[in-house]
Backbone as CSV, one residue per row, in Angstrom:
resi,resn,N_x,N_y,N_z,CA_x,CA_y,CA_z,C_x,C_y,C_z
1,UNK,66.787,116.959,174.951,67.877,117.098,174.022,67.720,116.146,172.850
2,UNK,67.251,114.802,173.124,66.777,113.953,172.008,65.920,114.523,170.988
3,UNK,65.292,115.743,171.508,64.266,115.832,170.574,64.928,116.436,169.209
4,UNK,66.143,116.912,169.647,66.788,118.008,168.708,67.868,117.731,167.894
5,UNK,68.076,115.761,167.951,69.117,115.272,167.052,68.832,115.394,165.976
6,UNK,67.551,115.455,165.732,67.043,116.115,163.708,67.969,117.548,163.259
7,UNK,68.816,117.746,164.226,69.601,118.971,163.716,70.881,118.803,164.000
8,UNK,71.778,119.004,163.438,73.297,118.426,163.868,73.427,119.115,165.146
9,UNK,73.460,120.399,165.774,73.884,120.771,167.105,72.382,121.660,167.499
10,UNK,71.617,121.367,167.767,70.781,121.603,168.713,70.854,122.873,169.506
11,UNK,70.071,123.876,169.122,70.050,125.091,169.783,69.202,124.928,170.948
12,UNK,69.381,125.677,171.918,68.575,125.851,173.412,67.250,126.540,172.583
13,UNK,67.186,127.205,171.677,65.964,127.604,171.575,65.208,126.954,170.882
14,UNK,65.559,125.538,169.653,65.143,125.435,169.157,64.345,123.754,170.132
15,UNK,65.210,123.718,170.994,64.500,122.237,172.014,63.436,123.224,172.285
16,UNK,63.932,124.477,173.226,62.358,124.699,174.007,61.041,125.102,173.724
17,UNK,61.469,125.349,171.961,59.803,125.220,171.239,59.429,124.197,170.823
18,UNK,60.383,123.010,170.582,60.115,121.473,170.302,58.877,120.947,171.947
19,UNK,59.513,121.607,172.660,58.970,120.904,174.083,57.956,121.859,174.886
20,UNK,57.670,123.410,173.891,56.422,124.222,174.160,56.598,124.932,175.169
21,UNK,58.184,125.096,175.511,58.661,125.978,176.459,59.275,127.505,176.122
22,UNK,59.467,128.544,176.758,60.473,129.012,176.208,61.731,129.488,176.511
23,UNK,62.747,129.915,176.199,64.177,129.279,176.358,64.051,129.755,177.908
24,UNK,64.024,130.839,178.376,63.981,131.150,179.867,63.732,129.956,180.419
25,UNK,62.278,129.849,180.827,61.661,128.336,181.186,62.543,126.884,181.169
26,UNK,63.066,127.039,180.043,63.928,125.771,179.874,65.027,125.720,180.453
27,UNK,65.466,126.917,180.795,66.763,127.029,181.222,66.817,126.802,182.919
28,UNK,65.802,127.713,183.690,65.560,127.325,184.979,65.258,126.109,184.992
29,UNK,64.195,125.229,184.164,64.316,123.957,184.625,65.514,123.114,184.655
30,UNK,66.330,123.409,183.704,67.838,122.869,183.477,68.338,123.115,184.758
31,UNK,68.740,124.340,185.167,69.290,124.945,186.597,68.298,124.056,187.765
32,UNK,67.208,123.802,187.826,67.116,123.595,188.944,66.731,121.650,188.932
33,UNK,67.359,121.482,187.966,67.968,119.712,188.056,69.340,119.813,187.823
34,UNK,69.955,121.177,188.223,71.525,121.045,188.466,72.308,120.543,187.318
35,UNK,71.897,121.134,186.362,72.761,121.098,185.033,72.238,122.169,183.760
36,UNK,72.868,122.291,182.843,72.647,123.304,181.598,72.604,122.515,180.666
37,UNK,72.022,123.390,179.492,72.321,122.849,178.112,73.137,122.719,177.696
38,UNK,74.484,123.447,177.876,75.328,123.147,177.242,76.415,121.608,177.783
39,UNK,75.550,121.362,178.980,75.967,120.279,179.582,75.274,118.824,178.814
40,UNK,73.927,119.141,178.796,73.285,118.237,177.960,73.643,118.207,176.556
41,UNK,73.563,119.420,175.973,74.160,118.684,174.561,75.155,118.196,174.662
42,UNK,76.320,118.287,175.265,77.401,117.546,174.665,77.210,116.092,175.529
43,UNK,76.872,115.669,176.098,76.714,114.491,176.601,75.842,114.091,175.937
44,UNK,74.644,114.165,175.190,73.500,113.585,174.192,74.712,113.680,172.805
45,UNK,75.376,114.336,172.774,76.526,114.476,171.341,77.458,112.958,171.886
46,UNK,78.200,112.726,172.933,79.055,112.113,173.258,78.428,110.500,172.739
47,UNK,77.016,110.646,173.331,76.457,109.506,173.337,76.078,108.993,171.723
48,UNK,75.642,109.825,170.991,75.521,109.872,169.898,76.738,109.318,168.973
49,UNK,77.744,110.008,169.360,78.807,109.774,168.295,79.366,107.973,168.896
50,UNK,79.527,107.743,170.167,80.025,106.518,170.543,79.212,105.856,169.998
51,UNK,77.744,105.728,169.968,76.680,104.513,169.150,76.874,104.840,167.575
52,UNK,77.149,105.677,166.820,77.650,105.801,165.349,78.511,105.162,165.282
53,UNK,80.065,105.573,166.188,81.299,104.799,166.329,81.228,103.462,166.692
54,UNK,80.030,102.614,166.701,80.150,101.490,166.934,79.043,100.607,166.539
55,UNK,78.517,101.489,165.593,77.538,100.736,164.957,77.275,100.520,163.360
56,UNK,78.201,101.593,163.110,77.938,102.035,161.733,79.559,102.003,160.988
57,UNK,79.634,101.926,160.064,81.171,101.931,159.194,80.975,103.285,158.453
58,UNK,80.563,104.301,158.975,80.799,105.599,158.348,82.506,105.901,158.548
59,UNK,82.723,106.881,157.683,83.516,107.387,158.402,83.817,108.017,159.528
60,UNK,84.887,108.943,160.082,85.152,109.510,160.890,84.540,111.050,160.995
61,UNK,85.077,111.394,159.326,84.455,112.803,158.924,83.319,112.848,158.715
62,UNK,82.573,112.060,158.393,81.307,111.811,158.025,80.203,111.725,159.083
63,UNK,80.984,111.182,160.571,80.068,111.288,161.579,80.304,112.932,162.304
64,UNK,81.376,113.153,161.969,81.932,114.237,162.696,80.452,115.704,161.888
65,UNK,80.516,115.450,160.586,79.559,116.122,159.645,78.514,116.310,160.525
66,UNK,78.036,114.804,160.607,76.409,114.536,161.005,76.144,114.793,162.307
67,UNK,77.109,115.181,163.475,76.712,115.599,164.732,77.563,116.975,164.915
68,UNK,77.364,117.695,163.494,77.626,119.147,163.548,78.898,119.745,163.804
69,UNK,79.697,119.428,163.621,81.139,119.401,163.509,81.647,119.786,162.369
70,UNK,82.567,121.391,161.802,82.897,122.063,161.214,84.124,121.047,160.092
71,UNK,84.820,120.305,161.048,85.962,119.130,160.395,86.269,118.163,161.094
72,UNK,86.630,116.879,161.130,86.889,116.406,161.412,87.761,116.605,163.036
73,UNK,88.723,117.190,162.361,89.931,118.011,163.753,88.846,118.180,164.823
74,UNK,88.169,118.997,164.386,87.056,119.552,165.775,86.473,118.760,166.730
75,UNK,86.078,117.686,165.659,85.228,116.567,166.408,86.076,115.395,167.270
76,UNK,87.613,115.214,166.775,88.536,114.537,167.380,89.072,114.740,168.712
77,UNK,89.074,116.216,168.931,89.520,116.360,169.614,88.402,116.834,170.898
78,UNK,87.193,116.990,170.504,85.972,116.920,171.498,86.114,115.375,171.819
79,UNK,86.035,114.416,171.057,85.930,113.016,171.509,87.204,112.599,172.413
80,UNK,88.258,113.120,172.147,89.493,113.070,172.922,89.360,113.582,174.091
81,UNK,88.673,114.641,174.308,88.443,114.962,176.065,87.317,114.343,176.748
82,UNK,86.173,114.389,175.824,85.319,113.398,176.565,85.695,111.858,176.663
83,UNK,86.440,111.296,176.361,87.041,109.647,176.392,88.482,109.216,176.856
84,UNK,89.034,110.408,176.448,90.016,110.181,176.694,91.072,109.401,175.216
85,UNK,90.510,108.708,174.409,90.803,108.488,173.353,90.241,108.985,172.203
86,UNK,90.976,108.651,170.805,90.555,109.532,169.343,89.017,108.314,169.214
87,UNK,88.761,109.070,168.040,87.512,108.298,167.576,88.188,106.928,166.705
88,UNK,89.148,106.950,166.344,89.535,106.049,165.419,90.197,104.917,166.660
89,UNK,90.249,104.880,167.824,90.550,104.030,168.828,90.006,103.738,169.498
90,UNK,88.483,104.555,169.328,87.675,104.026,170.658,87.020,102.649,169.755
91,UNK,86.705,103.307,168.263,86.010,102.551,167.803,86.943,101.078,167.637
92,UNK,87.735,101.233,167.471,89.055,99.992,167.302,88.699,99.164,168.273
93,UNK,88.830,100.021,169.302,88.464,98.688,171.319,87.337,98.442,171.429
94,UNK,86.158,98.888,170.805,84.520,98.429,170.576,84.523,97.336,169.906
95,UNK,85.305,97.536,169.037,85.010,96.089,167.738,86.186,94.957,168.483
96,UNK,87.292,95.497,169.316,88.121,94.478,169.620,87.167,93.290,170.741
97,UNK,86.555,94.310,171.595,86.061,93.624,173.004,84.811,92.844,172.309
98,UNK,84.122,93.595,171.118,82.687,92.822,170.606,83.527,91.364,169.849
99,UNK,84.709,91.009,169.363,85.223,90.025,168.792,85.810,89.531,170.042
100,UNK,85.900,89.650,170.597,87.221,89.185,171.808,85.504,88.022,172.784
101,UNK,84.426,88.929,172.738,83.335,88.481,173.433,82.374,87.362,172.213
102,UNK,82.958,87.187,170.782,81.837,86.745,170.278,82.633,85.178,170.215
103,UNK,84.067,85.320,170.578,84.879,83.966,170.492,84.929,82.987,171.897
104,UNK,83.966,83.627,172.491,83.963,83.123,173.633,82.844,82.126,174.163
C-alpha cells in the first residue's frame, strides 16, 4: 500500500502493477493474510494523515486534499470514526502531550 502514496487514494490495480502482480493475485494474497484492500488503504490513509497531523502545520483541507479527499467534511469525518476524534483535536492532544513531555 506504501507503494501507492504517490497517488492520493491508491487503486487495487494500480499497487498490483507497482508490485508486478495482477489485481486477482493481489487480492487472494490479501485474503489469505486475512484482510483486503480496502482494509489496507484506509489504515495506510489513517496512518498517513495522523503523521501529517502531527508533523506538519498544513492545514486541515489541505491534508484532507493530499490523501484524496473530495472536502474537507469527508475527510473529518473518516478521521472521526477511525479515532474517535476530529482532526483539529487529535492534532491539538499531539502537540499538548509533545509540550506537556518537553517540560519535563
Amino acid at each position: 500500500m506504501e507503494l501507492g502514496l504517490d497517488e492520493a487514494r491508491p487503486s487495487i490495480d494500480a499497487v498490483a502493477r507497482r508490485l508486478g502482480l495482477s489485481r486477482r493475485t493481489l487480492q487472494r494474497r490479501l485474503e489469505q493474510a486475512g484482510t483486503g484492500f480496502a482494509d489496507l488503504r484506509r489504515d495506510v490513509t489513517r496512518r498517513r494523515a495522523e503523521a501529517l497531523l502531527s508533523t506538519s502545520t498544513q492545514s486541515i483541507g489541505r491534508i484532507a486534499i493530499d490523501l484524496g479527499y473530495s472536502d474537507p467534511a469527508h475527510f473529518t469525518r473518516a478521521f472521526l470514526e477511525w479515532t474517535g476524534a476530529t482532526p483539529s483535536q487529535w492534532r491539538r492532544s499531539v502537540h499538548a502531550e509533545a509540550d506537556a513531555r518537553s517540560r519535563r
